[in-house]
C-alpha positions in Angstrom: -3.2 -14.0 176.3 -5.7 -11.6 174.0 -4.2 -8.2 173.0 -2.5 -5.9 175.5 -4.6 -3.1 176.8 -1.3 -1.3 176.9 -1.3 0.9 174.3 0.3 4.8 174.9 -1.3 5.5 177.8 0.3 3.4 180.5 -2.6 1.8 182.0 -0.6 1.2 185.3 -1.0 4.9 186.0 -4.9 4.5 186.5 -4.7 4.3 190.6 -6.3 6.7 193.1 -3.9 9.2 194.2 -3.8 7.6 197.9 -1.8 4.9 196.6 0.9 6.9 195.8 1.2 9.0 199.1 0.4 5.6 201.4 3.4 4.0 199.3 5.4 7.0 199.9 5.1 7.0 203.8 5.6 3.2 203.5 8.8 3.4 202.2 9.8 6.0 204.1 9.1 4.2 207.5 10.7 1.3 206.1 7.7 -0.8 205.4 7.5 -1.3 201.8 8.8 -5.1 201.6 6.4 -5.8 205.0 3.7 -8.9 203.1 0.2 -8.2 203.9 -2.8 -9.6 202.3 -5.7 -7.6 200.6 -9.3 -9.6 200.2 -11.8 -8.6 196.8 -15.5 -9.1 197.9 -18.9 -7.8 197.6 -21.7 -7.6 199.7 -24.6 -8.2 197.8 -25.9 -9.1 194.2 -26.8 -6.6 191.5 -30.6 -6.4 190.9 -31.4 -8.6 194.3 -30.6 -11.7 192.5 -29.5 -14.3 193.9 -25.6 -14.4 192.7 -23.4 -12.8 190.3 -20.2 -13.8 187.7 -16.7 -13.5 188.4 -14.9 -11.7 185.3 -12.3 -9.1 184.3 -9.4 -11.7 186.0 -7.9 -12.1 182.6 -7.1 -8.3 182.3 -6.2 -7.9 186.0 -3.8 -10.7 185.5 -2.3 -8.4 182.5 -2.2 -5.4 184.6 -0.4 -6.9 187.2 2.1 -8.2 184.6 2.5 -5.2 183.1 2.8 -2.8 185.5 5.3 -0.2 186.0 6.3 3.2 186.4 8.2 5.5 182.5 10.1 8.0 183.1 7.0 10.9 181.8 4.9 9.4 185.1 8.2 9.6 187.4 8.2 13.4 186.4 4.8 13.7 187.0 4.7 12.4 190.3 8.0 14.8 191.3 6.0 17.9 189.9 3.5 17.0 192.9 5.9 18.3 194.7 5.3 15.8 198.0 7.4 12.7 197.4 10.6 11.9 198.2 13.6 11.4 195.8 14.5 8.2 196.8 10.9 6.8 196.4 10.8 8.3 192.7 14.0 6.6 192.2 12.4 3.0 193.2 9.4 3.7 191.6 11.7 3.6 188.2 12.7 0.2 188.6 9.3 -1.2 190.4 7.5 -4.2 188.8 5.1 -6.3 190.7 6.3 -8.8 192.9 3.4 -10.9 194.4 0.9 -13.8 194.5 -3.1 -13.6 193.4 -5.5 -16.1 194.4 -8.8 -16.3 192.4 -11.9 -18.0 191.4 -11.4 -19.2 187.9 -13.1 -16.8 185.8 -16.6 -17.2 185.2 -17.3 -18.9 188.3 -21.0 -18.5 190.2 -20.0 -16.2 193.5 -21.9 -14.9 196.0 -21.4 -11.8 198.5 -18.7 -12.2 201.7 -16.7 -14.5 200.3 -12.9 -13.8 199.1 -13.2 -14.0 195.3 -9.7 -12.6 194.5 -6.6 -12.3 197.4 -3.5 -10.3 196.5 -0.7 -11.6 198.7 2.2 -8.9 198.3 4.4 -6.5 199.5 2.5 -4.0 201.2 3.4 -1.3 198.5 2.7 -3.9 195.6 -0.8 -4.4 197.3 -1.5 -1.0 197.8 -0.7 -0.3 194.4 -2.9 -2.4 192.7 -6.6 -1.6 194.5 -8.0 0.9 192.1 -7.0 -0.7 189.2 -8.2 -4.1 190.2 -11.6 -3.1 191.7 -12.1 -1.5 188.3 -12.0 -4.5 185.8 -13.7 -6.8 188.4 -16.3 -4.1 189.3 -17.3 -3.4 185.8 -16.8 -6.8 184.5 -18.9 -8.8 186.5 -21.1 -6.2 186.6 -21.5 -6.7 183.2 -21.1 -10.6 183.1 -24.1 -11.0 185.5 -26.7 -8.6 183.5 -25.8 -10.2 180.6 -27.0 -13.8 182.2 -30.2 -12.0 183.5 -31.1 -11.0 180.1 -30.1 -14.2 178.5 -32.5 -16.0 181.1 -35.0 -14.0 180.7 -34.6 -14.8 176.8 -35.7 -18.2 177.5 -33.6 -19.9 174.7 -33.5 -17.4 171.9 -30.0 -15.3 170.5 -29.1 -12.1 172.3 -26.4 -10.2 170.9 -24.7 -7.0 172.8 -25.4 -3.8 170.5 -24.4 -1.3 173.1 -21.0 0.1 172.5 -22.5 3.7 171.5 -24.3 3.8 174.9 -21.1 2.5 176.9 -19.3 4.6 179.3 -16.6 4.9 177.2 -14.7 2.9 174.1 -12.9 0.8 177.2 -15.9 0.5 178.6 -17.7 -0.9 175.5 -14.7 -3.5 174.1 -14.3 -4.9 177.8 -17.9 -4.7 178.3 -18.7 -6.9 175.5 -16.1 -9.8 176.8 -18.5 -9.6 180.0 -21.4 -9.8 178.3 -20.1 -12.8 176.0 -18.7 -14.7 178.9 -22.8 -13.7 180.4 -24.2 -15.6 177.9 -24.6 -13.2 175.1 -24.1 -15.0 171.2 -22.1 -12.0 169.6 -21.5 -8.1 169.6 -21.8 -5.7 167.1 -18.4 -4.0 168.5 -15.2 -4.7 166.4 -12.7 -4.2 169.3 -14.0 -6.5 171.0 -14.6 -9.1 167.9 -11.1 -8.4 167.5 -9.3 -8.4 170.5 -11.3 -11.4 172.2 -12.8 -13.0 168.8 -16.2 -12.8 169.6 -18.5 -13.5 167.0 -19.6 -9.9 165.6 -22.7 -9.1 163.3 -24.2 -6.1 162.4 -26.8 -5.1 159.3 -28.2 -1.7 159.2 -29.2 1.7 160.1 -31.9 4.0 160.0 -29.5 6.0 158.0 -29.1 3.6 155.0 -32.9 3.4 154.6 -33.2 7.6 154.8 -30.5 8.1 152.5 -32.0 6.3 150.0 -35.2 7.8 150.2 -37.5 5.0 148.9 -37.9 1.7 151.3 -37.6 -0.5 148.9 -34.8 0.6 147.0 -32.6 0.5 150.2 -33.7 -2.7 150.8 -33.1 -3.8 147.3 -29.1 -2.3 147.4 -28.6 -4.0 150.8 -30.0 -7.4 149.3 -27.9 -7.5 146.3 -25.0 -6.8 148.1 -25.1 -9.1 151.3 -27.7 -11.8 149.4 -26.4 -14.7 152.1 -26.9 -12.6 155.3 -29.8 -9.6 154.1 -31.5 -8.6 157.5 -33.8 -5.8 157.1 -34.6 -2.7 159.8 -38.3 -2.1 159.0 -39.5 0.3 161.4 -38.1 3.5 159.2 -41.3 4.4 158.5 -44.1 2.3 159.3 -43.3 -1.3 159.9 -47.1 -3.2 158.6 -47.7 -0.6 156.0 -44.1 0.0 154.6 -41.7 -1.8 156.3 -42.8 -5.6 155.8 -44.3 -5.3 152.3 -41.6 -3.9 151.2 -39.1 -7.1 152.8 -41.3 -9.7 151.6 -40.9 -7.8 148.4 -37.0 -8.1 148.0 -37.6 -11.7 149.0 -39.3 -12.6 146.3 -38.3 -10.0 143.6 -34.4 -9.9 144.5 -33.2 -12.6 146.5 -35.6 -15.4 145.9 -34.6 -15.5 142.0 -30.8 -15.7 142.9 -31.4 -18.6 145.1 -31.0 -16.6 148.6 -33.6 -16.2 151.2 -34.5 -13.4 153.4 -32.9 -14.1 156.5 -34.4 -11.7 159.0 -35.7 -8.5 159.5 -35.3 -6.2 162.6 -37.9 -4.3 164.9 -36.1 -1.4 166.3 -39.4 0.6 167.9 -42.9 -0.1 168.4 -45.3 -2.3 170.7 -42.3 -4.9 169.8 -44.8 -7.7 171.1 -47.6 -6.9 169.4 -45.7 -5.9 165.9 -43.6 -9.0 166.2 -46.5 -11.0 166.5 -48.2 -9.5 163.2 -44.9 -9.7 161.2 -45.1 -13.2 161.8 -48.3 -13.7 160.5 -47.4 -11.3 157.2 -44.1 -12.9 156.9 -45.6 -16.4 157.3 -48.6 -16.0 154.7 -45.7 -14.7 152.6 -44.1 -18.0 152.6 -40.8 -16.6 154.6 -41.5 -19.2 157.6 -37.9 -19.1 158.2 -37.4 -15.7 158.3 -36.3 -14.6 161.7 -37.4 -11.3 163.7 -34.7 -9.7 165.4 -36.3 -6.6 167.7 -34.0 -3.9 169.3 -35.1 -1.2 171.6 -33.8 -0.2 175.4 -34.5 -3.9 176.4 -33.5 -5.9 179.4 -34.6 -9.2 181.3 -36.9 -7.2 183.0 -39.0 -6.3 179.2 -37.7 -9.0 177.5 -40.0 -11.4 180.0 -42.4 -9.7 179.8 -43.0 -9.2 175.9 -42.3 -13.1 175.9 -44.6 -13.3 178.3 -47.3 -11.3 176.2 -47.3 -14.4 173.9 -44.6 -12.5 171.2 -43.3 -14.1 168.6 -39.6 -13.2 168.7 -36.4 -14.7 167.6 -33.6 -13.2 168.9 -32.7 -9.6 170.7 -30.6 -6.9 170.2 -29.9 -5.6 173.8 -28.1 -1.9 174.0 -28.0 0.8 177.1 -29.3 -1.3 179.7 -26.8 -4.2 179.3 -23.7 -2.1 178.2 -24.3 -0.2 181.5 -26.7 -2.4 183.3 -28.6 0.3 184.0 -31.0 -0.9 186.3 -28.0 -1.6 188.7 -24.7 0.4 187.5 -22.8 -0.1 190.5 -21.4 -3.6 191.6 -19.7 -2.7 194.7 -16.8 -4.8 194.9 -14.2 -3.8 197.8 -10.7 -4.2 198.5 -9.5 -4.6 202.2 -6.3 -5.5 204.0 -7.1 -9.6 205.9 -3.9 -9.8 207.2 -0.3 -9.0 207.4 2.6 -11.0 207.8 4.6 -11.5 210.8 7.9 -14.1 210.5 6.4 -17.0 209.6 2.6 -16.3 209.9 -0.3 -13.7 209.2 -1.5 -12.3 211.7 -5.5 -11.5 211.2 -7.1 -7.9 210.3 -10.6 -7.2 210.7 -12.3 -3.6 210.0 -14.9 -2.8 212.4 -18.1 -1.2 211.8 -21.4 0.2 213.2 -23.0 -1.6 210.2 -22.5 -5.5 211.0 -22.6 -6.0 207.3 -19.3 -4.0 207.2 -17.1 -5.8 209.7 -14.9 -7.9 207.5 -13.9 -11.6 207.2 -10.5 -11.6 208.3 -7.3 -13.5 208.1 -5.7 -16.0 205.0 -8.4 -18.2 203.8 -9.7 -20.9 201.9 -13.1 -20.9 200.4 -15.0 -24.1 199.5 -18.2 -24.9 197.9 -20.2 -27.9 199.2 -22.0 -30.2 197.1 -24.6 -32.9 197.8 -25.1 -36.2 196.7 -26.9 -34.8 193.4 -23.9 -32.1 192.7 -26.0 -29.3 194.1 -24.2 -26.1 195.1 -25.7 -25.9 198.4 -23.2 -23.5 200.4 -20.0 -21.9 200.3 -17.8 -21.9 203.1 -14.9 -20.0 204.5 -11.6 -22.1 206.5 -8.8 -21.0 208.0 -6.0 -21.0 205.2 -4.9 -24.7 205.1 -7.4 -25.7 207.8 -8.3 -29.9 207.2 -11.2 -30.2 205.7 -12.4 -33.8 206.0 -15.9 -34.2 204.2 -16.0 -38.2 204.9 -17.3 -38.4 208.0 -20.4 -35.8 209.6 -18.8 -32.3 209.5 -19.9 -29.6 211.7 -20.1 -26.1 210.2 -21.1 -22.8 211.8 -23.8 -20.5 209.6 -22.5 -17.0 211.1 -26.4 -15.9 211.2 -27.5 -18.3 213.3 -24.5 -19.6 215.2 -26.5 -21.0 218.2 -27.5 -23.9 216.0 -25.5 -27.4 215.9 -25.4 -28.1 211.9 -23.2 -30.6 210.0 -23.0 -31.8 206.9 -23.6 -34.9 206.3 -22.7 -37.4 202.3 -21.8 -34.2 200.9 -18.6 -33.1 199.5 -16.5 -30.0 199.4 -13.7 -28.3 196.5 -11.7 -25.4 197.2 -12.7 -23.7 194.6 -10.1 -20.3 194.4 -6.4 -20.9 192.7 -3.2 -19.3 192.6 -3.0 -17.5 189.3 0.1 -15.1 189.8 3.6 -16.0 191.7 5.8 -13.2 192.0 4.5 -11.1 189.8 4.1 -13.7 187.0 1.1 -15.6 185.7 1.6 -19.1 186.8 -1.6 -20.6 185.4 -3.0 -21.2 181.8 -5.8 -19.2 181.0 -8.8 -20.6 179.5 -10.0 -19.2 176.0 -13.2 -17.0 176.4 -15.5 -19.5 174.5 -14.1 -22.3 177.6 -15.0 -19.2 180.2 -18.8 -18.8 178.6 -18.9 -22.5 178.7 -18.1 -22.8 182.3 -20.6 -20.1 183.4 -23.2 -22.2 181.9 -22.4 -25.8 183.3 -22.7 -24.1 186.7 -25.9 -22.6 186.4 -27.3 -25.9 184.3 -25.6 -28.5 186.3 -24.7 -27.1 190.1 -26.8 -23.7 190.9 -29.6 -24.3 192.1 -33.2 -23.3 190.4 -34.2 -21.2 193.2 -31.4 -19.0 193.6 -31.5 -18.4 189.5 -35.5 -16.2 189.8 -35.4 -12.8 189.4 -38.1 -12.7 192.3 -37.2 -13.4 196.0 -34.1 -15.8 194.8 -33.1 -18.9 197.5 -29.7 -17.0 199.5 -27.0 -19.1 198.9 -25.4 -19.5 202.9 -21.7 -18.8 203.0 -20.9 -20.6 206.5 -17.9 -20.9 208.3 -15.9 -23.9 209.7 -15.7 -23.6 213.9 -12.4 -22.8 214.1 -12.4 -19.7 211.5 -15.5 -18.7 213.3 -14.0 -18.6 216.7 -10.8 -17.0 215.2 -13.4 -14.1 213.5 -15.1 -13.8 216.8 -12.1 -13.7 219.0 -10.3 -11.0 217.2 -13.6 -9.0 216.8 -13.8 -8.7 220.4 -10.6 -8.0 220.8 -10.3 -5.0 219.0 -13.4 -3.5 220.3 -11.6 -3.8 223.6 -8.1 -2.3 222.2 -10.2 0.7 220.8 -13.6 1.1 223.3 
C-alpha cells in the first residue's frame, strides 16, 4: 500500500451531507445492519471515444479501510443540531464493515456495466458514495485522457507537467497516478514521484533564463551544473535567432569539452510544428543529431495529432492543463445506485426508473464477463445473474438489450469474469498490484484484446454490453413491475 492520504484532515469526512441524515433515519427505524447493494457505473465515454480506464480503486480501497468518525467530527455533527444521541454515539465506534467487488485496476471498461459493487450494511453503503464516486470519477477521468494523448503521440515520451493547472494539490498528486497508469512516462510533480514512485523530471523555467539576463549565460550555469541531463527552454526570447544558437553554443563550448552532450532542448510557445521542424535542421547541421526536442504548450491528442500530422519533427511532449483537467471533457459521470437489497437469504432486485431509457438501471447482484474469440478479441461484455452458469463450450445464446428481437449466440468463443472481490468486511482481502504492473496491464489490453476500431478518436466501433436471457428477463420483469406498482 503507497502512502496514506490520511494526513490531519480526516479524509473520511469528505461525504455529502445526505449521508449523514439518510444514516440517521436508518438507524433510527432500525435499518442500519439491513445489506443492500450499491452498483458504480457510467453511461458513456469521455470525448465520444470508444471506452475509458478503470482507476482510483487503490485509494478507494484505503478509504474504506480507513474510515471512521474522531471525536472533533462527532461534535461537529451534534452542533447540527438534527441527529440523535444515540447515532453520535455509534458513529464513535463505526468502521466499515463490508465487501467491494471491482475490475482490477486499469482494466478497459465500457458504459452500463458494474465496474465497482459495494455489498454492505445499508449505512456502511450509504456512507461511502461521495467519497467513492470522487477518486473513480477523477481518476479514470484522468487515466483515459492520458491514453488519448499518448495515442495520439504515436510512440514518442509524454510526461504530465500539469500540477500548477490541477484543481487542487490532491487533484494534481492523484491526477498524476492516473495519468501514469494512462500511459504517461513521468511527472514533473514530487508528491506524486514520491508517494507512487513515478519517475519525475523537470529542467527549467522561463524564470532562470530572465534572471540571468543573457541567454547564454543561463544556459551556460544550467550546463555546468546538470552536464549529464542539460535540457534547454529556448523560446525566452526568440527560439531561431536566440534560443538555438545559443544551445548549440553551450554544446560545443561547455559541455562538449567535458565529454557531455546536449541532451535536449524544449519548445514551450510557437508554431511548435513548424519551429520543431527548423530546430531540427539547426540542431542537425550542428552535429547534435541526438539531441531531442521536447515542446510544451496547452497540448492534447487532439493538437498533438495534428502537429504530427503537419510532418513535425518532435520527440517527446510535455502535456499540462488539458490532461491534468482533461479539459476537453472534465466531467466523467460515474454514478452510484442501490441494485439490490437483501432479504434472508437472497437480494431482492432494485431498478430506478426513468423517462430517459438510458437512465433506468441494471438491476440486481451481478456478474460481468468479457467474451473473447478465437483470436483473443474483446468482442462484448456481458452482464449474468450473480452466479448464473455460464457454459461457453457449446453455442451460447445471449440477448443484446438494443435489439432483443434477434436470436444471437456465440459460438468458439470464450468468456472471464472479469470483476474480483477486493474488500471482506471491511478489510482488503487482495494483493494490490504495483502501479508500474497497473500501466503494464492497461497496455496489454489495448495491444493484445481491444480492438482497433474501438481505439479512433473518430466514430470509434461501440463495444456491445449484452445480457444472458435469464438476467434479461429478470431486468424486464421487474421493470414492468414497478411501472405497474407506481402508474
Amino acid at each position: 500500500m503507497t502512502q496514506t492520504q490520511f494526513d490531519k484532515r480526516n479524509i473520511s469526512m469528505m461525504m455529502d451531507f445526505y449521508e449523514m441524515t439518510m444514516a440517521n433515519g436508518y438507524f433510527l427505524s432500525g435499518d442500519k445492519d439491513s445489506i443492500v447493494a450499491f452498483d458504480v457505473f457510467y453511461r458513456q465515454n469521455p470525448d465520444e471515444g470508444g471506452f475509458a480506464i478503470f482507476a482510483g480503486l487503490e485509494q478507494v480501497i484505503e478509504y474504506v479501510e480507513n474510515l471512521h468518525f474522531t471525536e472533533e467530527d462527532v461534535a461537529y455533527f451534534r452542533d447540527q443540531k438534527i441527529f440523535s444521541e444515540e447515532f453520535l454515539h455509534f458513529l464513535q465506534e463505526f468502521h466499515f464493515r463490508g465487501d467491494i467487488y471491482a475490475l482490477p485496476e486499469g482494466t478497459v471498461m465500457y458504459p452500463n456495466e458494474p465496474v465497482l459493487t459495494v455489498v454492505a450494511p445499508l449505512i456502511d453503503a450509504q456512507l461511502v458514495e461521495t467519497a467513492i464516486l470522487a477518486q473513480i470519477n477523477h481518476q479514470s477521468l484522468i487515466a483515459t485522457k492520458a491514453r488519448r494523448i499518448c495515442r495520439a503521440a504515436a510512440g514518442r515520451a509524454v510526461s504530465d507537467f500539469g500540477a500548477r493547472r490541477a484543481h487542487n494539490m490532491d487533484a494534481a498528486t492523484y491526477g498524476a497516478r492516473a495519468a501514469y497508469i494512462g500511459g504517461v512516462v513521468g511527472t514533473a510533480t514530487c508528491t506524486a514521484g514520491e508517494m507512487f514512485d513515478i519517475p519525475i523530471s523537470g529542467t527549467m523555467a522561463h524564470s532562470w533564463v530572465m534572471y540571468y539576463g543573457d541567454e547564454y549565460e543561463a544556459f551556460k550555469h544550467y550546463a555546468e551544473t546538470y552536464p549529464d541531463a542539460t535540457v534547454l527552454l529556448v523560446d525566452t526570447y526568440d527560439v531561431v535567432h536566440s534560443g538555438i544558437p545559443n544551445a548549440i553554443r553551450v554544446a560545443h563550448e561547455v559541455l562538449e569539452p567535458a565529454g557531455h552532450r546536449l541532451a535536449g532542448i524544449r519548445i514551450d510557445s510557437g508554431d511548435l510544428a513548424y519551429l520543431s521542424k527548423k530546430v531540427r535542421k539547426m540542431l542537425d547541421a550542428a552535429g547534435l543529431q541526438d539531441c531531442k526536442i521536447v515542446v510544451s504548450n496547452s497540448l492534447d491528442e487532439f493538437t498533438v495529432a495534428s502537429i504530427l500530422g503537419q510532418g513535425a519533427c518532435i520527440d517527446a511532449f510535455g502535456i499540462g492543463e488539458r490532461l491534468i483537467t482533461a479539459k476537453s471533457e472534465p466531467v466523467f459521470g460515474a454514478v452510484y445506485k442501490l441494485a439490490a437489497v437483501g432479504k434472508g437469504d437472497h437480494f431482492e432486485p432494485r431498478i430506478k426508473v426513468s423517462e430517459n431509457v438510458e437512465k433506468i438501471t441494471n438491476p440486481g447482484l451481478k456478474d460481468l464477463y468479457r467474451v473473447y474469440d478465437e483470436d483473443g478479441h474483446a468482442v462484448a461484455d456481458m452482464l449474468a445473474i450473480c452466479g448464473e452458469p455460464v457454459d461457453f463450450s457449446k453455442p451460447f445464446r445471449y440477448v443484446d438489450p438494443i435489439k432483443p428481437w434477434k436470436n444471437r449466440s456465440f459460438e468458439n468463443f470464450t468468456a472471464k469474469n472479469i470483476r474480483k472481490i477486493y474488500v471482506r468486511q471491511g478489510k482488503c482481502c487482495e494483493e494490490l498490484p504495483k502501479l508500474d504492473a497497473i500501466r503494464d496491464y492497461v497496455k496489454q489490453q489495448l495491444d493484445g484484446e481491444i480492438w482497433e476500431e474501438e481505439q479512433r478518436f473518430e466514430n470509434p466501433h461501440r463495444h456491445y454490453l449484452d445480457m444472458t436471457p435469464a438476467y434479461y428477463e429478470m431486468k424486464m420483469d421487474l421493470l414492468s413491475k414497478t411501472r405497474e406498482e407506481h402508474a
